[in-house]
N, C-alpha and C positions, 0 to 999 in steps of 0.2 A: 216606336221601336220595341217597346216591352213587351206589344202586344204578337208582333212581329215573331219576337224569338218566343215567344211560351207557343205561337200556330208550329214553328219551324219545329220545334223541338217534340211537340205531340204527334207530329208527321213520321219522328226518326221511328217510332212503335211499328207500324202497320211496314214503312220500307224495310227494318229491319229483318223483323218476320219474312217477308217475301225474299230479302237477300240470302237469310240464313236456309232458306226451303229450296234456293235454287242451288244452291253451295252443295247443303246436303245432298240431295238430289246426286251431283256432277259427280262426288266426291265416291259413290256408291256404285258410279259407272264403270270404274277403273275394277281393270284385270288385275286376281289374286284375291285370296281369302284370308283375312288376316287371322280365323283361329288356326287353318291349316300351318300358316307362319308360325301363327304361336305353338302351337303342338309339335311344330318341325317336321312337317309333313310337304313343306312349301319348298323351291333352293335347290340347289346341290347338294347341300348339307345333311338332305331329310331323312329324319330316324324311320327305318324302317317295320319299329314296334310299336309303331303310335297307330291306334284304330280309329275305325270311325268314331265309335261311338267316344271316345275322348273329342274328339274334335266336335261332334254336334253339343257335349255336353256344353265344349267352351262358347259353340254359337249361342244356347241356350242362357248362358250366366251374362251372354255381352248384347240380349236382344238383337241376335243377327237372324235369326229364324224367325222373326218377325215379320211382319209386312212393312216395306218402305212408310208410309204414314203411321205405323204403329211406333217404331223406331224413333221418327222423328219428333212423335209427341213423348216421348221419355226425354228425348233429350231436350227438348222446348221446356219440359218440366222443370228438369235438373237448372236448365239456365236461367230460368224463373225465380228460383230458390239462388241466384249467383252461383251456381256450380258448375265445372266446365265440366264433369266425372272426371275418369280417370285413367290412364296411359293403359292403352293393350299392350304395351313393350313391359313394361316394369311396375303397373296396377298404383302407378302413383300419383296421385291429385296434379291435372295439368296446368290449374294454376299452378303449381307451384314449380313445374315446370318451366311455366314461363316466366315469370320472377327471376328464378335463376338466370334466365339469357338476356334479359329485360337489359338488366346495366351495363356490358359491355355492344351492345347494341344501340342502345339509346346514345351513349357516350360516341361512338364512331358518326353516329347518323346528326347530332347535334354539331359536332367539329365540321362535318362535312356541308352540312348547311349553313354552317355561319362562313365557311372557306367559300363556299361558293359562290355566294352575294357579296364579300368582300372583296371577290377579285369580278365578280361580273358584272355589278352595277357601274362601278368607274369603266371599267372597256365598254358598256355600253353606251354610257353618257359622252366618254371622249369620241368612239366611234360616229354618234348625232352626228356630235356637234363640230367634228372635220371630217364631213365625209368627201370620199376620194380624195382622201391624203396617201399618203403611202404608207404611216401605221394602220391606221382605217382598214386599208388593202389588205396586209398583211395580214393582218390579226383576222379578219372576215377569213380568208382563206384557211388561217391555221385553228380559228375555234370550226370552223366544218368539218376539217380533216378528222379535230379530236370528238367531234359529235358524232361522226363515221366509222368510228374505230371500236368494235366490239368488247366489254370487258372483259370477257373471257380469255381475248387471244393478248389482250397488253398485257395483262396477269402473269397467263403463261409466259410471254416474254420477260416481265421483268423479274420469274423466279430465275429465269435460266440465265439471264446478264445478269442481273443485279443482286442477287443472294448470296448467301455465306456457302460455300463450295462448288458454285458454276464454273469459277475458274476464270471469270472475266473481273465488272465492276464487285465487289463485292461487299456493298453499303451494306444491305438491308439481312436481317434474317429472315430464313427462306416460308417460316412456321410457327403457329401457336400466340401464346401472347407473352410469355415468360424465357428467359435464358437457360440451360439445361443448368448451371450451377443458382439458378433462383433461391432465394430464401427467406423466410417472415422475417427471420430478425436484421433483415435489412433495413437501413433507412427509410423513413418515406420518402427523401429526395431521388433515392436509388432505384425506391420500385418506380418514381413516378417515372422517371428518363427509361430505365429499360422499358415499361409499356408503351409512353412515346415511340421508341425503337422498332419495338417491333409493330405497330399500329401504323407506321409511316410509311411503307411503301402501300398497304391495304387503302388507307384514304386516301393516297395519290391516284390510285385505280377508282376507288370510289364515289370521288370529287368531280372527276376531270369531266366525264360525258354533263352534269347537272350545272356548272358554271358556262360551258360552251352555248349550252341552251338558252341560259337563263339571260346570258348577253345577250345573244341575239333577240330574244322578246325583249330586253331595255332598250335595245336600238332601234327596234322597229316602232316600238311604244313613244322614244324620242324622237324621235324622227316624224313620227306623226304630229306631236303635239306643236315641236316647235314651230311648226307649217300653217298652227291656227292665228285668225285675226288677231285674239288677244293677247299674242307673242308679239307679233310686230306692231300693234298699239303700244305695247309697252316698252319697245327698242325707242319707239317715236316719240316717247316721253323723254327718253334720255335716261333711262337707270342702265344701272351698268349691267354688262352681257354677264356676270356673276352671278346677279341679284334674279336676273330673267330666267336664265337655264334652274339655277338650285330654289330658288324660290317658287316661281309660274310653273313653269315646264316640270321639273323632276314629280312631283305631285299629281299633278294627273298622269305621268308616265307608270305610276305604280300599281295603277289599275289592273292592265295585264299581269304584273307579279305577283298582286295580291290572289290572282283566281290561281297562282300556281300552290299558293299553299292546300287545298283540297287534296294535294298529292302529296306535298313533304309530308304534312302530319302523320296519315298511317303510314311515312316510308320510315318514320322516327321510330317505329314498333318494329317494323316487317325486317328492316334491314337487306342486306342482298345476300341473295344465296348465294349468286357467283362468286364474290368476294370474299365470304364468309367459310364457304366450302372448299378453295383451291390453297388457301392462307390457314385452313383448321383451326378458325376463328369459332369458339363455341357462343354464338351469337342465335338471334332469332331465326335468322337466314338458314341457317345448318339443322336447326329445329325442324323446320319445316321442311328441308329435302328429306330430311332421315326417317321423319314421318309417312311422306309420301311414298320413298321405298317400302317404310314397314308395313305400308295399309294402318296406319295408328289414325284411326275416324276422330278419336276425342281430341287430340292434339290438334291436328287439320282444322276440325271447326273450333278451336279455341282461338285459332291462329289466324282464321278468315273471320270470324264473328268481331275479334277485336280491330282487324284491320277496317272492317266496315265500321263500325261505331268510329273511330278515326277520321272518317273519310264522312261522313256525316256532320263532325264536330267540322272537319274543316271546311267544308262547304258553307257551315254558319258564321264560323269566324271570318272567311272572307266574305259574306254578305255583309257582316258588321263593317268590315274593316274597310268597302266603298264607301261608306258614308263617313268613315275618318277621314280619308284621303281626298274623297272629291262631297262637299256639303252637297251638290245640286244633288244627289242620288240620297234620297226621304224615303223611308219606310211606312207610310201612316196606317191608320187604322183597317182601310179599305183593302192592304196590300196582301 
């Protein structure tokens, strides 16, 4: 296994390289110049006393007059030495940028994954194991409906019912993360309940597509298992149908869940834009739209580089995590 994860992990070098040179690459492709943005020469906005030669000056200080591979080895440099550089928006270290978003992203994205194994692994296991009942039924139909349902447009519905001045339900506040009379010298119990507040309808939109999914691969995952011989060898012994389903069966069912983590973990960083950006949630998600309007190259690959390394880390830990869950799956030396 040791030998296993030290190949796996000298592997993450040469994919990384080749993700980040394709990323770059894409990200160069896209329409607009971000020093003419930064000069204001870009927009509706654009000052019309701004010359060229300001604007090549700024291509000049940000290697955009460069050649595409010239560029890219500045930047492979700086990420060499841990340096993301630094924001074309406001010239400031994009790590620390991303720091800044890191916590209330990580915190929605954490609640949201534990919400959604909480409530999908039981509806999938009850689903197994009555199927064609009439919850079964149900629930099948209505986790599709909610896996069908775009986030963007329940968003927008649930600001317009369910927000403070729709004029309808009017639960949730419509924005932000704080109350407009907010304040530090509030309790900690007070700030925690108003961030709940306002975080609750945003993870209700956040949650709902990732639980409908993640049942239905427990169901199919149960569904299959219970089907093998050594389910009904073990009914024929006479243990109890408790001891079969949560014991034998749920264990190998976790196989399919476990490869779903290759996706949580960078979504634990990345966060949703949609969500992020219609709720003016300043999260990771909102980072990276804002980036993407501004032509901001540093932020952009700070924000793809880490989502990759993510998605690298989780592709190892669910390789680890089959040999937790089912022993016949060996990694030996040959592997």
């Amino acid at each position: 296994m040791g030998t296993y994860i030290l190949k796996r992990v000298l592997l993450f070098i040469p994919t990384l390289i080749l993700v980040t040179l394709i990323t770059f690459a894409i990200s160069r492709l896209a329409p607009g110049d971000p020093a003419e943005l930064k000069a204001g020469m870009g927009g509706e906005r654009a000052d019309r006393g701004v010359t060229k030669e300001m604007v090549e000056k700024i291509r000049e200080q940000w290697h955009l007059n460069e050649p595409l591979h010239i560029q890219y080895y500045y930047w492979l440099s700086d990420l060499a030495r841990f340096d993301f550089g630094k924001s074309f928006k406001d010239n400031k270290p994009v790590i620390d940028k991303i720091m800044e978003r890191v916590p209330i992203t990580l915190l929605m994205s954490v609640i949201s994954v534990l919400l959604a194994y909480l409530i999908a692994i039981p509806i999938g296991i009850y689903s197994a194991t009555h199927p064609g009942s009439a919850l079964d039924r149900t629930s099948t139909a209505f986790l599709f409906m909610l896996y069908s349902l775009p986030q963007f447009w329940i968003a927008t519905l649930g600001i317009i019912y369910l927000c403070r001045g729709s004029g309808f339900i009017e639960l949730f506040p419509a924005a932000s993360l704080h109350s407009v009379d907010y304040s530090d010298s509030w309790p900690l119990w007070d700030k925690t309940l108003d961030l709940l507040w306002h975080l609750a309808l945003p993870m209700i939109i956040y949650t709902y597509g990732s639980f409908a999914f993640i049942s239905r691969q427990m169901r199919g995952a149960m569904l299959e298992v219970i089907r093998q011989d050594y389910i009904r060898t073990a009914r024929a012994k006479g243990l109890a149908e408790r001891m079969v389903i949560y014991k034998h069966a749920l264990r190998n069912s976790l196989i399919p869940i476990i490869t779903l983590l290759a996706g949580i973990l960078p979504g634990l960083i990345g966060g949703s834009i949609v969500v992020e950006q219609i709720f003016s949630i300043p999260g990771m998600g909102q980072l990276a739209f804002q980036a993407l309007n501004e032509r901001d190259y540093p932020i952009i690959m700070g924000e793809l580089t880490l989502t990759a390394v993510l998605t690298l880390i989780g592709v190892l830990l669910a390789d680890v995590l089959y040999s937790v869950a089912d022993p016949r799956i060996a990694y030996s030396k040959k592997s």
